[in-house]
C-alpha positions in Angstrom: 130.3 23.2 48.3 129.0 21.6 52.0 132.0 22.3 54.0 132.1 19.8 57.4 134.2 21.8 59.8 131.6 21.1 62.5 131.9 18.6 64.5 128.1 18.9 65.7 125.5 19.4 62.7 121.8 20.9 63.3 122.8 22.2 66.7 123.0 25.9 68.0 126.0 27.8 70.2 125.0 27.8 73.4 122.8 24.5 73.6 123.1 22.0 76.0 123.3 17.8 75.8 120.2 16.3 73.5 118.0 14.9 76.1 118.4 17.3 78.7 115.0 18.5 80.0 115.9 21.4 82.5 116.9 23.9 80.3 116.8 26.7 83.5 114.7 28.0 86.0 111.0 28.1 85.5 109.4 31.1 87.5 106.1 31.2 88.9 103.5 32.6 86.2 100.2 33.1 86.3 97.2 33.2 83.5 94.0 35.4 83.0 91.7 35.2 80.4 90.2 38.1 78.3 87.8 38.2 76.0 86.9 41.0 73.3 83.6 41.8 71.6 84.2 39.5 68.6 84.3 36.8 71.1 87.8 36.0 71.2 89.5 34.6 74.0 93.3 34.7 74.7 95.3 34.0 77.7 98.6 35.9 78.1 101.1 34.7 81.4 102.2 36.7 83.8 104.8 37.2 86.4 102.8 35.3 89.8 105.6 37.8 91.8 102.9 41.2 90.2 100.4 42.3 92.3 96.7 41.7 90.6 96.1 45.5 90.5 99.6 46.4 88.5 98.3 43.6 85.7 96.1 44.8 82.8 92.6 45.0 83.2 92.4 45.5 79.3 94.4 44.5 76.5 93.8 44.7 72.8 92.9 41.5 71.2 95.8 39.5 69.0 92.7 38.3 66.7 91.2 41.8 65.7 92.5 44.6 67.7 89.9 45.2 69.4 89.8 46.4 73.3 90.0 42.6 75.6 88.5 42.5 78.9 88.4 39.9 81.8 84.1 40.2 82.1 83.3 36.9 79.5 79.9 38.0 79.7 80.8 42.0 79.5 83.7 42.3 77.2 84.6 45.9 76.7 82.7 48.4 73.5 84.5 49.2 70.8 85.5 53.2 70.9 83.5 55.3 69.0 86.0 56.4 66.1 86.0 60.2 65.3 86.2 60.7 61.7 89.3 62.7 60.5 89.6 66.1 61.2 91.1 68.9 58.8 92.6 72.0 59.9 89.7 73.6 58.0 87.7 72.0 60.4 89.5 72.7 63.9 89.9 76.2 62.4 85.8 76.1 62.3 85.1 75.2 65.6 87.0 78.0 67.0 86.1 81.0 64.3 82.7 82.3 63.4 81.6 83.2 59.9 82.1 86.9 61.1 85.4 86.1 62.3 86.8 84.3 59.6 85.8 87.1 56.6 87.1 89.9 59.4 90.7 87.5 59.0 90.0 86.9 55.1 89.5 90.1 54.4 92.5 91.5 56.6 95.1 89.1 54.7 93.5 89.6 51.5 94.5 93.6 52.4 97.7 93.0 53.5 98.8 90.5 49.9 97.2 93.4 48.3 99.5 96.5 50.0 102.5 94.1 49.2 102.3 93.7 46.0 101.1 96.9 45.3 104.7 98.1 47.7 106.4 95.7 45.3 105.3 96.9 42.4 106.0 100.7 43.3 109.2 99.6 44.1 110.1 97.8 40.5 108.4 100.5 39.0 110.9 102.9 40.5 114.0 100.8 40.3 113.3 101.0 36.2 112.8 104.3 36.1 116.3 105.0 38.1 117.7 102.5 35.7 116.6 103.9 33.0 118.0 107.5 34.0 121.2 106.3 34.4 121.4 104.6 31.3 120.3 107.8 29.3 123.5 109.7 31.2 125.9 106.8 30.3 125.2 106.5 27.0 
């Protein structure tokens, strides 16, 4: 099912004559190297119109991820990772023991005095029920 409605095969829209070597303008770049700790190298281009202090003076490392610097000799540490925290744990660092029972113990009261309301309150809805039941029947 090869349909041949093009005239030009294995070209794209928009390209120019085969051959032609200009293909646009070419602006100015310019290169820096960075290295990382696992002794990578990589050497991204950049615009030659930046000034040297808007370009990066760190970059993370296409190989491993790690933090790249320009220092070949120095390259940058990797971060020290902090483990996961839970909220059990944030809630530690702000609470003392004392605190936290004082809070345990005052939400442990108020599920108590609600569910003892709640209860009072079914309790007395079936006895009402139950009184007006006896009169209808």
């Amino acid at each position: 099912m090869n349909s041949s409605n093009s005239a030009i095969r294995g070209s794209r829209v928009g390209a120019g004559p085969s051959g032609e070597k200009d293909t646009g303008f070419q602006a100015e770049r310019i290169q820096r190297t960075y290295y990382c700790f696992n002794n990578h190298s990589f050497s991204p281009l950049f615009a030659a119109s930046a000034e040297l202090e808007e370009l990066p003076t760190e970059l993370d490392c296409p190989h491993c991820g790690l933090p790249a610097g320009l220092d070949k000799d120095n390259p940058p540490q990797i971060a020290k990772h902090e483990p996961y925290k839970t909220h059990l744990a944030y809630v530690k660092e702000r609470r003392t023991e004392a605190e936290a029972k004082a809070l345990l113990d005052e939400a442990v009261a108020a599920v108590r005095e609600r569910r003892e309301r709640l209860l009072a309150e079914a309790k007395a809805e079936i006895k009402k029920n139950t009184k007006a039941n006896k009169r209808s029947a």
